[in-house]
VOPAGU-2260 file (C-alpha; in pm, 1 decimal, decimal comma):
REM VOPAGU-2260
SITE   aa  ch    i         X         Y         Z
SITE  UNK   A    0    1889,1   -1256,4     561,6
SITE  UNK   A    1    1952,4   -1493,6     244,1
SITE  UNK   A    2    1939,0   -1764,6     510,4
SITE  UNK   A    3    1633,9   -1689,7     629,4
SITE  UNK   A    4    1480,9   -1646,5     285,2
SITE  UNK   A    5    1599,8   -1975,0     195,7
SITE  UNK   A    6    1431,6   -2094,1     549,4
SITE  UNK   A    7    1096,0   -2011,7     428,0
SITE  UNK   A    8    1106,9   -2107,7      56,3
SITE  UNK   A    9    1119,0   -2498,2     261,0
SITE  UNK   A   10     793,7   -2344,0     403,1
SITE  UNK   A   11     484,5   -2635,9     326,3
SITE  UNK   A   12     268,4   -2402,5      32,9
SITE  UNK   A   13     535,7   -2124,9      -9,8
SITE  UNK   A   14     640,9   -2124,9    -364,8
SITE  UNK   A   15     828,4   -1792,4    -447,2
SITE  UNK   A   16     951,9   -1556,5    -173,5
SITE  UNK   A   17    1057,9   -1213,9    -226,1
SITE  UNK   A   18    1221,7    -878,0     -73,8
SITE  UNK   A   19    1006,3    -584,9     -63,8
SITE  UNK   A   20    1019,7    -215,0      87,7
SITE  UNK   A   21    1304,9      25,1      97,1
SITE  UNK   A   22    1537,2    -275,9      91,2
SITE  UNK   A   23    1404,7    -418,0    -260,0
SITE  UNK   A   24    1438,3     -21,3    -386,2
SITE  UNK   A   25    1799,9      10,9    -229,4
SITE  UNK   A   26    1662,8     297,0     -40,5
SITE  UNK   A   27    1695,7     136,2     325,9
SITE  UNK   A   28    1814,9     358,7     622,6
SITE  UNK   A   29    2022,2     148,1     889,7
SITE  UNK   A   30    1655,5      88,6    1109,5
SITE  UNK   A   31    1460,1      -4,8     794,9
SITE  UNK   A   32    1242,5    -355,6     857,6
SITE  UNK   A   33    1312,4    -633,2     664,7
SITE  UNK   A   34     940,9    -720,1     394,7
SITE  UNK   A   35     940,0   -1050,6     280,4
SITE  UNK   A   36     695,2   -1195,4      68,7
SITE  UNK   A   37     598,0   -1550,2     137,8
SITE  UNK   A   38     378,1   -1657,5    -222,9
SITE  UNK   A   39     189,0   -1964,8    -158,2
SITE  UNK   A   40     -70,7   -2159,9    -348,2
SITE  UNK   A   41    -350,6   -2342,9    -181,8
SITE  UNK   A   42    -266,8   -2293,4     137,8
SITE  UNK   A   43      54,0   -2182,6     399,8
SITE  UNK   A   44     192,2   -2403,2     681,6
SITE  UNK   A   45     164,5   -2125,9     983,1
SITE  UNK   A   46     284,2   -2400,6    1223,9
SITE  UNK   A   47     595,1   -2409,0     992,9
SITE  UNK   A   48     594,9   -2043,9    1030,7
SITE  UNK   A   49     618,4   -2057,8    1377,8
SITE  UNK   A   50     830,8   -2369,2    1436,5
SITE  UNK   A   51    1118,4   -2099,3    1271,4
SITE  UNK   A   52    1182,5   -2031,5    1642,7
SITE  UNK   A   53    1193,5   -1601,8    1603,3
SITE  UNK   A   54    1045,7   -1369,5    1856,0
SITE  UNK   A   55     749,7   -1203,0    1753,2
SITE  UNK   A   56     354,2   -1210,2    1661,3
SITE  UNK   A   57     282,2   -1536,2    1384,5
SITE  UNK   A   58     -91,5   -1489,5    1238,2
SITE  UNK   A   59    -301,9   -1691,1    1053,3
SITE  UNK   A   60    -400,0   -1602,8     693,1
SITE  UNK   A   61    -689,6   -1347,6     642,2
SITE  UNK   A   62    -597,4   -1222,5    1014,4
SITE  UNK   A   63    -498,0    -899,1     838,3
SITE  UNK   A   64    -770,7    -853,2     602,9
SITE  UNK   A   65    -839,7   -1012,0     213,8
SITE  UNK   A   66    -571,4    -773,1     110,2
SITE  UNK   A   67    -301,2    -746,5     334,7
SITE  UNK   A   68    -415,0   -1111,9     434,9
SITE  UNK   A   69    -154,9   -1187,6     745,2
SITE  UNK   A   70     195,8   -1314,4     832,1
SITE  UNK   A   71     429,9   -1225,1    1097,3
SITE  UNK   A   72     619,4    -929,0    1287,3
SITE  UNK   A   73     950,0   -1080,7    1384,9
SITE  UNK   A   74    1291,3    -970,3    1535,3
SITE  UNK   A   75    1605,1   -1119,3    1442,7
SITE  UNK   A   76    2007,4   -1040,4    1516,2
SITE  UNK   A   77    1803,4    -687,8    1614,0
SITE  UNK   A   78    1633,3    -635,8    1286,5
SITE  UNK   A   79    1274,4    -594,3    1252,0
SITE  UNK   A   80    1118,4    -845,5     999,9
SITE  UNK   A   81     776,7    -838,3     864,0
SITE  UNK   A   82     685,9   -1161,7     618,5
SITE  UNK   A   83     346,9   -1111,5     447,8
SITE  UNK   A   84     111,0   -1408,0     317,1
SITE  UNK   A   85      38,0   -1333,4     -22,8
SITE  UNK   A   86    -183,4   -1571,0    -174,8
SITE  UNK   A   87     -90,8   -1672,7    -555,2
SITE  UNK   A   88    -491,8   -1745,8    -637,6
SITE  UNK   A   89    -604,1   -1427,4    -495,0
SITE  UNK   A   90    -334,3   -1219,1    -673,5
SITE  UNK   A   91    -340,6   -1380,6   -1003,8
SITE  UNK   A   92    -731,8   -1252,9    -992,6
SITE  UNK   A   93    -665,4    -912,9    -912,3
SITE  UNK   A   94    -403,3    -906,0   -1219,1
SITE  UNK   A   95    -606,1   -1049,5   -1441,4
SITE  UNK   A   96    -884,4    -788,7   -1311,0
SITE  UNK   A   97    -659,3    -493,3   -1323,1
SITE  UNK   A   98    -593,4    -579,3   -1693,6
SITE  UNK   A   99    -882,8    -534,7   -1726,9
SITE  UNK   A  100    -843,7    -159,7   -1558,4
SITE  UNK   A  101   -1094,6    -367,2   -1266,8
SITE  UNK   A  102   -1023,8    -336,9    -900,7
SITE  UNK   A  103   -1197,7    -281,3    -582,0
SITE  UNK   A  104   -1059,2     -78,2    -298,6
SITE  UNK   A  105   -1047,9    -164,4      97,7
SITE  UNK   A  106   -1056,7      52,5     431,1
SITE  UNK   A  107    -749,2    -121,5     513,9
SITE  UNK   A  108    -502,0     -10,4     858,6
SITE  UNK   A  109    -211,5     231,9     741,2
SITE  UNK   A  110    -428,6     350,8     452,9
SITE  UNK   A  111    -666,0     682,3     507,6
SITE  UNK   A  112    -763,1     681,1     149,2
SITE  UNK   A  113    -749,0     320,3     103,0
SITE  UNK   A  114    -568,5      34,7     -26,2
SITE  UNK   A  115    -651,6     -73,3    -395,2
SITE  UNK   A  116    -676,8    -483,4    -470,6
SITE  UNK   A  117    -399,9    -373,9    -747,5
SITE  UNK   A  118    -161,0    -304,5    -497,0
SITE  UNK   A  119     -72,6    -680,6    -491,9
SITE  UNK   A  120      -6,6    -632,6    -837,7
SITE  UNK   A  121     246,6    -356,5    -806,1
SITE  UNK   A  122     446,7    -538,3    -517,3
SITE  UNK   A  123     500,4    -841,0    -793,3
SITE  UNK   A  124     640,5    -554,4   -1021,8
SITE  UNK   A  125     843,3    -361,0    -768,7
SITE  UNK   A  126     976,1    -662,4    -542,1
SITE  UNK   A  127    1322,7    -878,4    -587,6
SITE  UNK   A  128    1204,6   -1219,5    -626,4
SITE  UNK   A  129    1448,3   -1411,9    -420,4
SITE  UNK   A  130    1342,6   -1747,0    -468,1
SITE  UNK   A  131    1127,5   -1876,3    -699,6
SITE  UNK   A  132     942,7   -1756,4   -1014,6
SITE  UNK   A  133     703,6   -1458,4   -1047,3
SITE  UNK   A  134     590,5   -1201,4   -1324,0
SITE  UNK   A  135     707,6    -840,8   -1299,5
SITE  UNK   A  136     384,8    -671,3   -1469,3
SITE  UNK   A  137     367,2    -296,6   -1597,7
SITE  UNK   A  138      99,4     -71,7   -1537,1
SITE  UNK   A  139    -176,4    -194,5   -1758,2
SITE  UNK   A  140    -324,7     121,1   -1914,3
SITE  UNK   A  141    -661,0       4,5   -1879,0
SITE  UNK   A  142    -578,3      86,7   -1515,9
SITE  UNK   A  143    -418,7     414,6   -1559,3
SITE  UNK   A  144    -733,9     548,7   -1697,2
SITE  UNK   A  145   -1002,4     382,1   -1476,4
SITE  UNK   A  146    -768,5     401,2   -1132,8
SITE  UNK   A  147    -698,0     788,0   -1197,8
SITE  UNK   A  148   -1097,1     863,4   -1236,4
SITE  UNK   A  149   -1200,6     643,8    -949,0
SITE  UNK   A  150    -966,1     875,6    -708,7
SITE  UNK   A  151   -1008,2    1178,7    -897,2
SITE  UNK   A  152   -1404,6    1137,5    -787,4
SITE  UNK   A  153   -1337,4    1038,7    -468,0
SITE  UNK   A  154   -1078,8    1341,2    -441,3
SITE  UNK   A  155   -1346,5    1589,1    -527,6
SITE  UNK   A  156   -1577,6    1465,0    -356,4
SITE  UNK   A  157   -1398,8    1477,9       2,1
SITE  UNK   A  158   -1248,6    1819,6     -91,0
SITE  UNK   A  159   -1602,3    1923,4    -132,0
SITE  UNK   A  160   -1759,7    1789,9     204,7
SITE  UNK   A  161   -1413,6    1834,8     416,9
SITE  UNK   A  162   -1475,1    2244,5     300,7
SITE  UNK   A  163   -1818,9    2227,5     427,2
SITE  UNK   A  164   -1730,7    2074,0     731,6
SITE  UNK   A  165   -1440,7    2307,5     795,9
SITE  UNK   A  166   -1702,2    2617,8     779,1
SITE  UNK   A  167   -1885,8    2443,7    1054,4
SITE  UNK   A  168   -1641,5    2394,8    1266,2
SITE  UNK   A  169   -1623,7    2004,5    1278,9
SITE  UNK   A  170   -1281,0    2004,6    1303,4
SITE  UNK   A  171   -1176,8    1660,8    1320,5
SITE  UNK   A  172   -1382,9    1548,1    1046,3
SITE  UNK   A  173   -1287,2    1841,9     822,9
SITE  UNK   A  174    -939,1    1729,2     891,5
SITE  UNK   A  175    -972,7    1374,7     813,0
SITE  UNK   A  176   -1204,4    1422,1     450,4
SITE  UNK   A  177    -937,5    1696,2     343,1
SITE  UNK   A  178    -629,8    1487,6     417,7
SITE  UNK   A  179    -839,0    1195,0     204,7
SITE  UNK   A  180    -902,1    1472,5     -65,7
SITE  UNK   A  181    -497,4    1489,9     -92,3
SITE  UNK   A  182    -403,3    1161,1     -59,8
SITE  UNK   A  183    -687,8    1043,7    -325,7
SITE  UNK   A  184    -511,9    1306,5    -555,1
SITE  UNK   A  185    -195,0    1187,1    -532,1
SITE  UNK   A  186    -316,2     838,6    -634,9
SITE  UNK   A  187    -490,0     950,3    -950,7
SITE  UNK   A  188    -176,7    1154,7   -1052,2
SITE  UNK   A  189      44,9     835,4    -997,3
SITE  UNK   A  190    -191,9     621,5   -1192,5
SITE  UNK   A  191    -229,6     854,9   -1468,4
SITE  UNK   A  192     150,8     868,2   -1503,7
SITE  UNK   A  193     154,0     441,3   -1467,6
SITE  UNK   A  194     347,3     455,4   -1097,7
SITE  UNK   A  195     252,7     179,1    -870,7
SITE  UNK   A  196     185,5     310,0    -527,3
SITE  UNK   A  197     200,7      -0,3    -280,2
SITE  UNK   A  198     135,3     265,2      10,3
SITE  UNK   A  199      87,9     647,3     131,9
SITE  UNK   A  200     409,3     673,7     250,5
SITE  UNK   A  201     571,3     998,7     121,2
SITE  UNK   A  202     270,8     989,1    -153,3
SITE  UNK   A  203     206,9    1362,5    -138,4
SITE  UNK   A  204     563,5    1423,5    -273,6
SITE  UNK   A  205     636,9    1191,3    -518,1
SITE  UNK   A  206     276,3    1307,2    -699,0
SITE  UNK   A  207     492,0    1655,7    -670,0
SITE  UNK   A  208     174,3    1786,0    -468,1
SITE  UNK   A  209     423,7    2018,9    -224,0
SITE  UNK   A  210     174,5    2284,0    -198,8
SITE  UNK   A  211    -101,4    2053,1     -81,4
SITE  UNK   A  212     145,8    1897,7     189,6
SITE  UNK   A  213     229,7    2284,2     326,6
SITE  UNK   A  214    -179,0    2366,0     352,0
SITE  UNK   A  215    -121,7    2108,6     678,8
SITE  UNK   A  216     149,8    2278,3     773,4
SITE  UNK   A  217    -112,0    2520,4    1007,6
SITE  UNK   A  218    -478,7    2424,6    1087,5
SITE  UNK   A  219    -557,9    2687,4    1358,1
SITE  UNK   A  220    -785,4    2806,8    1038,6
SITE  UNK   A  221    -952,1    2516,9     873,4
SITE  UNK   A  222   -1104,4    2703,4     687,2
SITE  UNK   A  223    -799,0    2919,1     522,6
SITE  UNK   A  224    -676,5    2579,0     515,0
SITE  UNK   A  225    -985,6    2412,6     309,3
SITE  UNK   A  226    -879,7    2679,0      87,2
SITE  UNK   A  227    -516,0    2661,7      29,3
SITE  UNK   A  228    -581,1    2292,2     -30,1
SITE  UNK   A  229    -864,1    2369,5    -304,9
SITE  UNK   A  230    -627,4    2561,3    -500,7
SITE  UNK   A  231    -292,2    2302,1    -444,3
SITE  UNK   A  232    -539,7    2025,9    -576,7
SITE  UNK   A  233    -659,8    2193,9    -929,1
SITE  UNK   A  234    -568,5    2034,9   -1243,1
């Protein structure tokens, strides 16, 4: 893999490229993928991308989104390999903006709750930088306060309507807004306590919300559920 990350710093645009995932945290189980980070300014060369000769899906940029923006699935020597386009002028806005405790968030694939624009911003600080130069910013505490009351609102808000909707039986609905209420509350307990969280991957836990996690555990009764959830949620 240090081949191949030298492969695509040569890559026309890319100017940094980094590991990311379980395999930047030294957490990686033997079937873990492979998150690369291909930083480029102005544009990326895609046909470049593509001309590496891999098997797998090679996107254009913005394919995925403004956020997750695009890149490529890959398999190589039977590893799975994911490079993301990350866009240098796009990211060096969002940092400035979250700063400024700014951001905006985006119904994004993978993300019930959604993904926050300062999620770029915690994959600079949490990613190995493997060729190249980028900053490794903290937490601005601007953002602590003004991330943790944007999902504390949002938190209440779908706990609120998914206990409504659990009364009437709307099952799938109530489901959905209460697993939102969670996952929203895990984010404004991670922000509060300056934690970057680039997904909602294991979220529940590391925001130490165990109780909330077990009110899934049985939804025969949404309603008894609704409930267990309102309590694992208070302050």
């Amino acid at each position: 893999m240090e081949e191949l990350a030298e492969r695509l710093a040569v890559i026309p645009g890319v100017v940094a490229v980094t590991l990311g995932g379980s395999r930047a945290r030294g957490e990686a189980l033997p079937d873990s993928d492979w998150d690369f980070g291909l930083y480029y300014r102005g544009a990326i060369d895609v046909e470049a991308v593509r001309a590496l000769g891999y098997e797998g899906v090679v996107v254009e940029p913005g394919a995925w989104g403004r956020l997750v923006n695009g890149g490529a699935w890959l398999a190589i020597d039977g590893q799975h390999v994911d490079l993301l386009y990350r866009d240098l002028d796009a990211v060096e806005h969002w940092q400035a903006e979250a700063e400024n405790g700014r951001f905006e968030v985006d119904q994004v694939p993978g993300f019930l709750a959604g993904m926050a624009t300062y999620v770029l911003i915690g994959e600079l600080a949490l990613a190995k930088t493997l060729v190249g130069s980028l900053p490794r910013p903290d937490f601005p505490r601007p953002l602590r306060a003004s991330a943790s009351d944007y999902w504390q609102r949002i938190a209440d808000f779908t706990l609120s309507l998914g206990s409504k909707l659990a009364k009437r039986g709307d099952r799938v609905t109530a489901i959905g807004t209460l697993l939102q209420a969670a996952l929203a509350t895990a984010q404004a307990r991670l922000a509060t306590r300056g934690e970057w969280a680039l997904n909602e991957k294991r979220i529940l836990a590391r925001a130490g919300l165990h109780e909330a996690a077990a009110a899934f555990d049985s939804l025969e009764d949404l309603e008894a559920t609704a409930a267990r959830l309102t309590k694992a949620l208070a302050p």
